[in-house]
C-alpha positions as CSV (number, residue, x, y, z in Angstrom):
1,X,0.0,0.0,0.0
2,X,1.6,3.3,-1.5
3,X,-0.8,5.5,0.9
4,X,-2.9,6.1,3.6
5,X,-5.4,9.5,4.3
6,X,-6.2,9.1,8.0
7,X,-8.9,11.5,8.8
8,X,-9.5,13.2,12.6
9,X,-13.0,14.8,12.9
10,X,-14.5,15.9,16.2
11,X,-18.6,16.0,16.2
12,X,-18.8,17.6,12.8
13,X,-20.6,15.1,10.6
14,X,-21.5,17.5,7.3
15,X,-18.2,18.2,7.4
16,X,-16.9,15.2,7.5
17,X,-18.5,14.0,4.6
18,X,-17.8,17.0,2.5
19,X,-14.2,15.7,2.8
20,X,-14.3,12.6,2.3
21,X,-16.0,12.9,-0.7
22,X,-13.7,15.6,-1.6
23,X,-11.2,12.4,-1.7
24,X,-13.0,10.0,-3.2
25,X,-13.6,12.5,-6.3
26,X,-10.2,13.9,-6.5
27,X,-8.5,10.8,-6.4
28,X,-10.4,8.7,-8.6
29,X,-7.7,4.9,-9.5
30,X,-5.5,6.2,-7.0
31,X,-4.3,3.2,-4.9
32,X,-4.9,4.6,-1.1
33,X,-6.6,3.4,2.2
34,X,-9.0,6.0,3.9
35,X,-9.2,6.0,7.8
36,X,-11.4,8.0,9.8
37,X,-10.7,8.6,13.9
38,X,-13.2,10.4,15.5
39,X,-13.5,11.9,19.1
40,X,-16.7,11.9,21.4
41,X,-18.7,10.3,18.3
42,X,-22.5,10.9,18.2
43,X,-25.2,8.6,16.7
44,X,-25.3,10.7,13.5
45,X,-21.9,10.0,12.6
46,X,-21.8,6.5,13.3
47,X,-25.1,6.3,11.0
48,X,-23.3,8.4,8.2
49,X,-20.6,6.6,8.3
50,X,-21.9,2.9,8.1
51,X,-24.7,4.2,5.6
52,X,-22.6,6.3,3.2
53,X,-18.8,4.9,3.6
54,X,-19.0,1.3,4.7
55,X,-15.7,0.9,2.9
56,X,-13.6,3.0,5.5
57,X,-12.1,1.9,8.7
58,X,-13.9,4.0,11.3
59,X,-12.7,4.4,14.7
60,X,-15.2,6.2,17.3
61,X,-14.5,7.3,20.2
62,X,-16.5,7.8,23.3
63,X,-14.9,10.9,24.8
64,X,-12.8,14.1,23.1
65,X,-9.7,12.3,23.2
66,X,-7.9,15.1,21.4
67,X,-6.1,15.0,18.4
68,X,-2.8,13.5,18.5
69,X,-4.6,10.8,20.1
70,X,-6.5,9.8,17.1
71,X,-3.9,10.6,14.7
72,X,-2.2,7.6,16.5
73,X,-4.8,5.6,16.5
74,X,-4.8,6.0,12.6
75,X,-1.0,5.7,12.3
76,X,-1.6,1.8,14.3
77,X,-3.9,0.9,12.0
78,X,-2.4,1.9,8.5
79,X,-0.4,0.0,6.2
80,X,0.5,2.9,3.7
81,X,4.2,3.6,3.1
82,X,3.3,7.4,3.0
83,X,0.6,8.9,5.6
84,X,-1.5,12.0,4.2
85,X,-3.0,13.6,7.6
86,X,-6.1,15.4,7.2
87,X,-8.3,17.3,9.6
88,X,-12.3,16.3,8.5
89,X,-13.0,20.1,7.7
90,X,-10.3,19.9,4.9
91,X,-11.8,20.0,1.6
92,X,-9.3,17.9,-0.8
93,X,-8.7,19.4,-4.2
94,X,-8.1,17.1,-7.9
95,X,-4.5,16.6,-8.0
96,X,-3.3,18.1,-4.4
97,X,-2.6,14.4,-2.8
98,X,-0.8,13.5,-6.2
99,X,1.3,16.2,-6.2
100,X,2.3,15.8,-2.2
101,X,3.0,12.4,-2.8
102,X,5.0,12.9,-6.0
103,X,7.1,15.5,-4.0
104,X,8.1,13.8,-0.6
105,X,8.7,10.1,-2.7
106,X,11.2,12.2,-5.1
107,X,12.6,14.1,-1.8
108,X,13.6,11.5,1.0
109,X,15.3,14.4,2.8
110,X,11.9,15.7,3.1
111,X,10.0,14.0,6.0
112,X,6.8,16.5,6.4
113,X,5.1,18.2,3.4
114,X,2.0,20.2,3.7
115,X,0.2,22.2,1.1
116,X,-0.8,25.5,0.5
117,X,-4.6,25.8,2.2
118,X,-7.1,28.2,1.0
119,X,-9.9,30.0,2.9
120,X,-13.4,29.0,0.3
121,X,-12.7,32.6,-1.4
122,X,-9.4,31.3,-2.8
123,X,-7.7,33.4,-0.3
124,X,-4.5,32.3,1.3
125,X,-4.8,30.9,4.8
126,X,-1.1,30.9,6.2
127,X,0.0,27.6,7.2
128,X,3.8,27.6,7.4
129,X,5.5,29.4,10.4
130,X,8.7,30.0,11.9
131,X,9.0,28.5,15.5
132,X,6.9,30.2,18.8
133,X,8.8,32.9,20.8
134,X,6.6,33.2,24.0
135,X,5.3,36.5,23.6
136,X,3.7,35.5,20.0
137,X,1.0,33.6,21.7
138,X,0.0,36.3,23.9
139,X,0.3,39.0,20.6
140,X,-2.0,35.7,18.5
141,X,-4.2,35.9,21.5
142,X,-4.9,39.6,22.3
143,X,-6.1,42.7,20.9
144,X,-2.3,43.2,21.9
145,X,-1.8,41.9,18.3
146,X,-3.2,45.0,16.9
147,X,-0.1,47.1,17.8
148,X,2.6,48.1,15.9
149,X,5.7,46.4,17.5
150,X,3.3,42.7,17.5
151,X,2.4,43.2,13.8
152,X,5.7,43.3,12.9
153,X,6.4,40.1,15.0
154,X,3.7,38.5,14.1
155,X,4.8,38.9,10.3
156,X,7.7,37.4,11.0
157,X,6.2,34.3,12.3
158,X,3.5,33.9,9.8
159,X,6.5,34.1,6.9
160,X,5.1,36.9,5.4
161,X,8.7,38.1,3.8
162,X,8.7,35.0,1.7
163,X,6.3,34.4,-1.2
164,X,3.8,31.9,-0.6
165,X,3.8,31.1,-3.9
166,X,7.3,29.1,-4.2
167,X,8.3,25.9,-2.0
168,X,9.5,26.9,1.2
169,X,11.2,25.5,4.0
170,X,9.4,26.3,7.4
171,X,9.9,25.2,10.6
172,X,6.3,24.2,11.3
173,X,3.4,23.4,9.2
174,X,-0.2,23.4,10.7
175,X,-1.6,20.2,11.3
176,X,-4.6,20.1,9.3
177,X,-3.0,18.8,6.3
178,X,0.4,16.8,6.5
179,X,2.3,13.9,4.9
180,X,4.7,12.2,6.3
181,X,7.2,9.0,5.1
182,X,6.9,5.9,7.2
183,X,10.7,5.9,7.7
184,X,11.0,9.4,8.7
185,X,7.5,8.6,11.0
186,X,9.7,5.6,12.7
187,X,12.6,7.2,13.3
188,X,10.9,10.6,14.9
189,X,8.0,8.9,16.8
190,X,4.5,10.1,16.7
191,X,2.9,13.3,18.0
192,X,4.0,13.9,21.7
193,X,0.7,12.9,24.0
194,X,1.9,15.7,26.7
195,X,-0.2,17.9,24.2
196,X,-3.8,17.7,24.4
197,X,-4.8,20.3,22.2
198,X,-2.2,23.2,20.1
199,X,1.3,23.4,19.9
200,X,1.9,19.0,19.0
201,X,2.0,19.9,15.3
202,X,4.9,22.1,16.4
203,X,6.5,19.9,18.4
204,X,6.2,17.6,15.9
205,X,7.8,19.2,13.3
206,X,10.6,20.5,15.4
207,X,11.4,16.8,15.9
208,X,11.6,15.7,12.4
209,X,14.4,19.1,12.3
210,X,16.0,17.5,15.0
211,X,16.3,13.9,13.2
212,X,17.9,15.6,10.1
213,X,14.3,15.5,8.1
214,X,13.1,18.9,6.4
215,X,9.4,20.7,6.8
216,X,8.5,21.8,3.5
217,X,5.9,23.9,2.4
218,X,4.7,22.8,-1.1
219,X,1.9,25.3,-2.3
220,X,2.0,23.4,-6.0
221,X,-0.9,21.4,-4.1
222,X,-3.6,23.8,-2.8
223,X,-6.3,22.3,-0.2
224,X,-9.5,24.3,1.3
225,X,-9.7,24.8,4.7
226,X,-12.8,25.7,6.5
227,X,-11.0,27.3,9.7
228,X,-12.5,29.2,12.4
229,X,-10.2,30.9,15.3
230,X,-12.1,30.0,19.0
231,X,-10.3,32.7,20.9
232,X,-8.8,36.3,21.3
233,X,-12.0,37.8,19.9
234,X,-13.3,39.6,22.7
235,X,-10.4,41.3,24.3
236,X,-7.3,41.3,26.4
237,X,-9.7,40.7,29.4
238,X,-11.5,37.9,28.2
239,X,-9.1,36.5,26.6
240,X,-6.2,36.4,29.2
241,X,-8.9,35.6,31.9
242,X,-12.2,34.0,30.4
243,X,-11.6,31.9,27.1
244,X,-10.7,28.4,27.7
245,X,-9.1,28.0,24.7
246,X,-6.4,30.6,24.9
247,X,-5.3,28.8,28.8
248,X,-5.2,25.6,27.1
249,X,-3.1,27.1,24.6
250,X,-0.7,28.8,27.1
251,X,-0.4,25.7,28.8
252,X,0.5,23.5,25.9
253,X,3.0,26.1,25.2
254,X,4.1,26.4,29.1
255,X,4.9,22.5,28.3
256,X,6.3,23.4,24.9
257,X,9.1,25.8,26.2
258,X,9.8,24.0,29.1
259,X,10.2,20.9,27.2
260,X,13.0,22.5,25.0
261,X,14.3,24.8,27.7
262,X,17.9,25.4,26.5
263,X,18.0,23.7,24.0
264,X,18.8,25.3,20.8
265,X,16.7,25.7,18.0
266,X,17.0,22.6,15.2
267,X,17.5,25.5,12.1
268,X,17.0,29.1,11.8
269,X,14.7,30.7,8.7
């Protein structure tokens, strides 16, 4: 088996199936498996999924077990030699898996590839960042991110003095659409449990740095991304003090920085 799409949704049915038939229509003879891992499943999605794609391994679970948890749960049970990772509110356009696939089999150096994702208007929606300094979750966060001195920084992390348009290295990818190599998956390990929720897709990638593999952004394959932000909308107040969100992303990123405390960075871009 050449591939493997392992999909993670969490209690968003009509999405999920707008994606998965994104891939089953884009894809067409294609040899791949399709795997679906889904947290706190309801009774909709079980039905939709046993009705409409009997032919997919479906794994449900009972509680929100977060989403490196199901990505590993999908990793367990795929046989592919190349892993395509896909959030279930990815929309999958003709030709994007080819093109991924083509790329990291030609590059071996290469152990993550993502591709370019698109808000539904065709606009970009930046994916490929340089690595967290602490103060750019509290600027991402806040209304603080409105100022001058945080835009600029903030530019610099989304890698807005490089064009988008080119392949780029980056030193993390967002996790909503990634392929990896088996052999660069075995050698790095999967996504670090210690992160529930944010910051394990940079983690991750800084990992696959450290084992001599590189993060590449490829935006010759372009994927839709429906993608809405659940915090820092109302406020420094609310969103230092209130928003759950934005503490469970300070504490993943608490674990983050302490994890690599002194320890230097795997590349500079």
């Amino acid at each position: 088996m050449n591939l493997s799409i392992i999909v993670t949704s969490y209690k968003n049915p009509d999405l999920l199936k707008v994606c998965l038939n994104s891939i089953r229509e884009s894809l067409g003879n294609f040899e791949y498996e399709l795997i679906v891992a889904d947290s706190e499943t309801e009774e909709r999605t079980e039905l939709m999924m046993r009705e409409d794609f009997p032919d997919v391994k479906f794994f449900p679970f009972e509680k929100n077990v977060g989403f490196q948890a199901l990505l590993k749960k999908g990793i367990e049970e795929s046989e592919g030699e190349h892993l395509l990772l896909l959030n279930g509110d990815i929309i999958v356009t003709p030709g994007s898996v080819e093109a991924l696939y083509g790329y990291l089999v030609q590059n071996p150096s290469v152990g993550i590839v993502g591709p370019k994702l698109l808000n539904f208007n065709n606009t970009l929606q930046h994916s490929c960042f340089r690595f967290y300094e602490p103060m750019t979750i509290v600027y991402r966060r806040t209304l603080l991110g409105k100022l001058g001195f945080a835009k600029k920084h903030l530019d610099w992390f989304l890698m807005k003095d490089r064009d988008h348009e080119k392949i780029l290295e980056a030193d993390w990818l967002m996790g909503s659409a990634l392929m990896v190599s088996r052999k660069a998956l075995e050698k790095v390990g999967l996504m670090d449990p210690r992160f529930f929720m944010y910051m394990e897709d940079v983690d991750w990638c800084r990992r696959f740095w450290e084992n001599g593999y590189k993060v590449v952004f490829y935006p010759n394959s372009s994927m839709h991304h429906y993608h809405g932000k659940v915090s820092g909308k109302k406020g420094v107040v609310h969103s230092l003090l209130l928003n759950k969100y934005t503490w469970i992303h300070i504490i993943s990123a608490i674990r983050y920085f302490n994890k690599y405390r002194n320890k230097p960075l795997p590349r500079s871009n």
